[in-house]
VEXKOLTOR-394811 format. One record per residue: x, y, z of N, C-alpha, C in turn. Coordinates in steps of 0.001 Angstrom, whole numbers, plus 500000, padded with zeros to 6 digits. Example, Ala and Ser with C-alpha at 12.3 -4.5 7.8 and 13.67 -1.06 7.14 Angstrom:
<atoms>
513190494310507800512300495500507800513200496700507800;512850497750507080513670498940507140512900500030507870;
</atoms>
This chain:
<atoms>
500832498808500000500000500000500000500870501246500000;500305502521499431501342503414499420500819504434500301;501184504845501039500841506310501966500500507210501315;499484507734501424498922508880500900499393509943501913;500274511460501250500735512444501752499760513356501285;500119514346502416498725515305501912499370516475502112;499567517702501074499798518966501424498582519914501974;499564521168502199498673522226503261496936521925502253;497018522435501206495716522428500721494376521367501064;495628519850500767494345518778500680494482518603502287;495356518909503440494323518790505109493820519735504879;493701521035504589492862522150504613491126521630503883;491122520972502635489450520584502508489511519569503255;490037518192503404489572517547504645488582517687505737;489831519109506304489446519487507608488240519990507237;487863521061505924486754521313505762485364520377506052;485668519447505123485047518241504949484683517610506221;485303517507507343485062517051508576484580517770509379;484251519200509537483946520334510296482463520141509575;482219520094508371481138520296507879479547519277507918;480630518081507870480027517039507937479971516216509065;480867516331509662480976515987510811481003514582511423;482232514059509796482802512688509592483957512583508920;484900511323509610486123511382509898486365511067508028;487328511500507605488132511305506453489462510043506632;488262508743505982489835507550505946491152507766504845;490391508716503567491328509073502748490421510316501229;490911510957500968490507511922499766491937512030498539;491114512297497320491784512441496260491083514336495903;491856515194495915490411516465495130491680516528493474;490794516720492699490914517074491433490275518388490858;490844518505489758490315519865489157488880520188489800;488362519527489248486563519629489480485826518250490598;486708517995490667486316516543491608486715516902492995;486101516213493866486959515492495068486291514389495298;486872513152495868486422511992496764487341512133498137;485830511603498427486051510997500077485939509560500507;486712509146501088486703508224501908486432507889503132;485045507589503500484833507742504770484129506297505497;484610506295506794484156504764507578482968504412506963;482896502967507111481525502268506557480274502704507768;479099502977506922478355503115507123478127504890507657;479336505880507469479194507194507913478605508297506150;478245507069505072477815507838504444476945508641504064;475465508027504664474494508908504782474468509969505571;475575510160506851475815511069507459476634512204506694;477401511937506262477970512717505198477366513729504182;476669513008503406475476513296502503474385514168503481;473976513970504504472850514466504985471446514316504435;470590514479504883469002514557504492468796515415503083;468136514746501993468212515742500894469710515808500060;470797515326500644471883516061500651472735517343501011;471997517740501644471858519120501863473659519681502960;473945518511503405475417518873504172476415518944502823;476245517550501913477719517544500776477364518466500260;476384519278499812475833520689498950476902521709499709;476839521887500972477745522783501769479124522610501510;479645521256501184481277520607501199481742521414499618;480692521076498923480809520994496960480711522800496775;479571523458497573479563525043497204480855525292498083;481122525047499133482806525544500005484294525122498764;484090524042498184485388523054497737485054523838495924;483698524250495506483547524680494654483794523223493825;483623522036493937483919520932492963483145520006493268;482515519232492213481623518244492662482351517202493796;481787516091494837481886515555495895481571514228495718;482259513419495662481999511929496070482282511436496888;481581510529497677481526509639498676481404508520499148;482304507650499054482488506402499414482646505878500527;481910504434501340482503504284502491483141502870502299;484032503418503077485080502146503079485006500917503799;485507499770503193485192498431504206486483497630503571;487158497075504670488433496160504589487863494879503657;486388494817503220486886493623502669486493494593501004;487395493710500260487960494389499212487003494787498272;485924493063497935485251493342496891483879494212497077;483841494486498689482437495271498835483098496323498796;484063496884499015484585498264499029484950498810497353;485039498128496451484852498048494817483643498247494903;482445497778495262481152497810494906480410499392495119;481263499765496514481022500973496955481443502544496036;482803501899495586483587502913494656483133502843493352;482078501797492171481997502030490943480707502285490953;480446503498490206479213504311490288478311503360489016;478448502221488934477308501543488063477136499924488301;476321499481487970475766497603488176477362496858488104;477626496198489049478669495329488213478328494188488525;478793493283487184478706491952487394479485490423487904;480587491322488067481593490427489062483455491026489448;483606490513490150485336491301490466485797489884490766;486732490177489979487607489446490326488960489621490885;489281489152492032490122489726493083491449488832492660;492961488990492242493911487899492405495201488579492856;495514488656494439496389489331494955496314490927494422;496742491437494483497121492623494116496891493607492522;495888492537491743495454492748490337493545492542490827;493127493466490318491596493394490221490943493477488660;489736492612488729489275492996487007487657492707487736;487144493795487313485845494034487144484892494783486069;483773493398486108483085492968484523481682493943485227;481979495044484209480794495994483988480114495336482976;478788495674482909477918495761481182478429497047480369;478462496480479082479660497522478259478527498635478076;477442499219478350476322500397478403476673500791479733;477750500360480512478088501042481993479627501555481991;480309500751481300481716501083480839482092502421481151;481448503025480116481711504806480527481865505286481653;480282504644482223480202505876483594481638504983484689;481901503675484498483150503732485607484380504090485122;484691504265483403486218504579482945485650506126483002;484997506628482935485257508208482647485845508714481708;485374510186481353486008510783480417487307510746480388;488319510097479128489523510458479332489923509623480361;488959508549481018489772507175482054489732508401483481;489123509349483397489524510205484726489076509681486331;488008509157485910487131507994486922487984506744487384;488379506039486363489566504874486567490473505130487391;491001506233486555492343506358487764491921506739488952;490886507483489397490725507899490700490940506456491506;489846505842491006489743504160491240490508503562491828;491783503582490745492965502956490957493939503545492019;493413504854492245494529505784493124493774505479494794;492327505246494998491797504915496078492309503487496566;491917502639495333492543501204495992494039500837496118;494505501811495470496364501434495591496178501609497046;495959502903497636496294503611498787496047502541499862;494299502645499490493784501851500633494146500282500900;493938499469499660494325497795499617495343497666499281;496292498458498392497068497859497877497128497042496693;496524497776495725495630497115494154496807497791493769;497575496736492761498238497810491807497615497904490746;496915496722490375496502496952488645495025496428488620;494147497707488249492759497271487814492452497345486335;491338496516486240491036496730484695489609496336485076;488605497317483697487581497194483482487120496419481776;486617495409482524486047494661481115484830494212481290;
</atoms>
């Protein structure tokens, strides 16, 4: 697994992120227009709030859309949590993952330009220790 370092900026939305919401951050990526969160299993509806109405506060403060994932040590539910469409199976083999989308879902988990993927890949390196995913 690789340690995720964080400069002044990314503890600065964190901390945002945790003041606001008023849930702990296991790990974040922010991007141009993105950020994800990583937060304990089951603290996501807390996160989100009623309506949504708390991540609305995180996304107008961070000015970038907000995702939210909660995390769980076992691997393939924590994949299930991170790909924003149906999947139909993962396959887990040490340190290589492949997970079989329906190719009408493809998109929404590679993203424009794979920008979605890599996030993907940059959450599970950190967190499990995935070096190599693929979507088929």
């Amino acid at each position: 697994m690789t340690k995720a370092t964080y400069d002044t900026e990314m503890i600065r939305n964190i901390n945002l992120f945790e003041s606001i919401t008023d849930v702990e951050v296991r790990d974040a990526i922010i991007k141009e227009d993105e950020a994800y969160f990583v937060v304990p299993e089951g603290k996501a509806g807390m996160a989100i709030g009623k309506g949504g109405e708390v991540v609305q506060k995180v996304q107008d403060r961070l000015d970038r859309d907000i995702k939210i994932y909660e995390y769980s040590d076992n691997l393939g539910k924590f994949i299930n949590n991170l790909v924003p469409a149906d999947i139909r199976g993962v396959d887990i083999d040490g340190d290589k993952v492949e997970i079989d989308v329906p190719r009408d879902n493809k998109g929404r988990v590679v993203g424009k330009d794979g920008n979605k993927i890599e996030s993907i890949r940059e959450i599970l390196q950190r967190t499990h220790g995935v070096e190599e995913v693929k979507v088929e």
